[in-house]
Structures are given as structure tokens and as C-alpha cells.
C-alpha positions, 0 to 999 in steps of 0.5 A: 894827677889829683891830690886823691891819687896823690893820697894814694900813693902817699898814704900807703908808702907812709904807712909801710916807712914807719913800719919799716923804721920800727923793724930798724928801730927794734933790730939796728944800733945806729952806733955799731954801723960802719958802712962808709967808716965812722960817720958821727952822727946820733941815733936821732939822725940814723932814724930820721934818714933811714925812714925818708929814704923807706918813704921815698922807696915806697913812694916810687913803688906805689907810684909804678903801681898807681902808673900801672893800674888799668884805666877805668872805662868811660861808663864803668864807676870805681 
């Protein structure tokens, strides 16, 4: 894999966790969520995480996209 194809799955997966982290920012207040109990820590931190845990969601599913992509032929130009 060449840092093009690592662009590829990089760029877009990047782009979709900072949409996705504005859709938290606008809808979620960090300090009223109690999933695991009350976890002390600030909005900075609640924000921080969940964009790399979208990064890493988006990431693989570019990545399976990218696996999945048909090879192009011998002869045949992108």
C-alpha cells in the first residue's frame, strides 16, 4: 500500500469524523451522559474521543472499501 492509497483511506475517513464530531458537538452534552456511571471528565476530553473513535470507524470502513475496489487490468489507466 502506497501513501496514495493511504490518502485515500485517510482523507475521507478524516473528513466524515469532523462531520460527525459537529453532529455530537451540536446534539450531546458531555456532562449529562452517564453510560458507564459518572466518568469525571470535561467536554474537551468527551470530544477529543469521540472524534478518534469516528476516525477509527471511518478509517476501517474506507479501508474495507479500498480492499474491496476492483483491481485495475495491466493495460487499462485510472
Amino acid at each position: 500500500m502506497g501513501l496514495r492509497s493511504l490518502m485515500w483511506i485517510l482523507w475521507p475517513s478524516f473528513m466524515a469524523a469532523a462531520a460527525g464530531s459537529a453532529l455530537i458537538f451540536a446534539l450531546i452534552d458531555p456532562l449529562d451522559v452517564a453510560i458507564f456511571g459518572h466518568v469525571p471528565t470535561g467536554r474537551t476530553g468527551f470530544y477529543t474521543v469521540s472524534f478518534f473513535v469516528l476516525w477509527v470507524m471511518a478509517g476501517l470502513s474506507s479501508t474495507l472499501t479500498a480492499y474491496l475496489m476492483p483491481k485495475p487490468e495491466e493495460n487499462e489507466d485510472l
